[in-house]
C-alpha positions, 0 to 999 in steps of 0.5 A, a space after each residue: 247465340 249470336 255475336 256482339 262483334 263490337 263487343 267481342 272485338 273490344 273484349 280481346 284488348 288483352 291480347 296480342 292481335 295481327 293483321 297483314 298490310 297489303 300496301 307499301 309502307 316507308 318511314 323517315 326520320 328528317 328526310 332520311 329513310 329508316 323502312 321500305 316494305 311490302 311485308 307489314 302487319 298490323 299489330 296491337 299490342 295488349 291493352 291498346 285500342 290502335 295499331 302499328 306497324 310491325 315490319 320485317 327486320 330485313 326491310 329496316 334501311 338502318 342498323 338495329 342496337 339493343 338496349 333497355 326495355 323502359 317499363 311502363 307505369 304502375 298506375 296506367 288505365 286498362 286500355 290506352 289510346 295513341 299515346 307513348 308507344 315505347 311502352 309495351 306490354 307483352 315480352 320482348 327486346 327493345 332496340 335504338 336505331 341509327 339515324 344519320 349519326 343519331 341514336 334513337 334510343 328505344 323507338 324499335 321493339 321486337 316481340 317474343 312471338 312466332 306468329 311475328 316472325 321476327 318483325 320489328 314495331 317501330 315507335 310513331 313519333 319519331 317518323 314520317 310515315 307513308 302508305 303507298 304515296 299519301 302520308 300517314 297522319 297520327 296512326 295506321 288506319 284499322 281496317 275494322 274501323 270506319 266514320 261516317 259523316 251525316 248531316 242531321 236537323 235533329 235538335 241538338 243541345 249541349 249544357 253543362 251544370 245547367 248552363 246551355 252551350 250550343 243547341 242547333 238543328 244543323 249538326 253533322 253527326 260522326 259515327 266511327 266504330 266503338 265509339 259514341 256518336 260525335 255531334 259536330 256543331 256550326 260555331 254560329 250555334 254555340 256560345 263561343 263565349 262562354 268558352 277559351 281556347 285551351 293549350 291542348 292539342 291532339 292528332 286523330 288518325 282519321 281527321 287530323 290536328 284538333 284543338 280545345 276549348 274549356 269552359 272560361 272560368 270553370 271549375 276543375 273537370 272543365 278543361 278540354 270539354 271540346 275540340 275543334 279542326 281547323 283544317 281537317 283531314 279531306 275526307 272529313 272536309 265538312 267538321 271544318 270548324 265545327 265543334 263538338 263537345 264530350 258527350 262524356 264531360 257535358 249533358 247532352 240532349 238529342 230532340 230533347 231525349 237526355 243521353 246518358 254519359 257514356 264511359 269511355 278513356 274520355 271521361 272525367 279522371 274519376 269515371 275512366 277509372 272504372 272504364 
């Protein structure tokens, strides 16, 4: 029987999964530098859909201090994005690290696991990260995972409750592993106006700094149903102040087929906890 390998590479989030890096990986916190290695693993922790870096302890430039493993909230989804790294979901020891006279309390984690061989995940937040010379943004990129960017006349109409958003034939489709197609549509074809700039923000490993937009005046559900880069990443140039709308909150119709809602960690509350 043949293999779905999305699938099966989807199935595996409960486990504990390994990659090794073959690129120079440093870190910094303000300017002071915490890591330097040539050693790196890709890792991904049970239930998460990204990866970090796990690196040997010797290649760490500051001393390592145990201190309490937090533990994670009850009422967390079955997977989770590139958020609150310093939750961790399998055994082992957390540890703070010393930083120019600061104490970073619990941004370091080391797994009870032998293939790790006693490497050390480091939280993201905390630090600037670095591949080689090009910085790092939101993330480490997973080798088993690639966008592509292609333009599209086909007709694309984006409504919600009835109401149409956006309808255009000059759309750029985004198609990135595991995930639904992504339309990004030339502001001059949606109806900006029925829409305000929302608070929330968002940093994708793979495009950059969005921001959101809701839908003005809507009911509950509507807020963030799209988002927008003003200054994408260079090798997603084109989505330059694009937008594009969650397939997931609004009704989408492409050359005017009615595509199904999917399911996914971006659907309402309601449907994510079903994911």
């Amino acid at each position: 029987m043949a293999v779905h390998l999305g699938q099966h590479l989807m199935s595996l989030t409960d486990q504990l999964r390994i990659e090794p890096v073959t690129r120079r990986i440093r870190a910094a916190h303000d300017g002071t530098p915490v890591l330097d290695t040539s050693e790196a693993m890709l890792v991904w922790e049970p239930r998460r859909v990204v990866s970090m870096y796990a690196v040997p302890e010797a290649d760490l430039l500051v001393p390592l201090t145990p201190t309490a493993t937090p533990a994670p909230p009850a009422d967390l989804p079955p997977m989770l994005g590139p958020v609150n790294f310093g939750w961790h979901f399998q055994d082992g020891r957390a540890y703070s690290l010393a930083v120019a006279g600061m104490e970073l309390d619990g941004v370091a984690f080391q797994p009870v696991d032998p293939d790790l061989d006693g490497r050390v995940i480091l939280d993201w937040a905390p630090f600037d990260w670095v591949e080689e010379d090009q910085q790092v943004t939101g993330h480490p990129h997973d080798p088993f995972k690639r966008i592509d960017l292609l333009a599209s006349t086909r007709r694309i109409q984006v409504a919600y409750d009835s109401v149409v958003l956006a309808d255009t034939t000059d759309a750029i489709a985004l198609h990135e592993t595991h995930l639904p197609v992504r339309w990004y549509l030339p502001r001059a074809d949606v109806r900006l106006d029925l829409l305000e700039p929302s608070t929330q923000t968002s940093t994708c490993a793979y495009q950059g700094h969005a921001s959101y937009l809701s839908l003005a005046g809507g009911p509950e559900g509507t807020e963030d149903v799209a988002w927008t880069y003003p200054d994408p990443l260079p090798e997603v140039a084109a989505i330059r102040d694009h937008v594009c709308f969650y397939a997931e909150r609004t009704d989408l119709v492409v050359d005017g087929v009615p595509v199904p809602r999917p399911r996914t960690p971006w659907s309402s509350p309601q449907e994510a906890e079903l994911f």
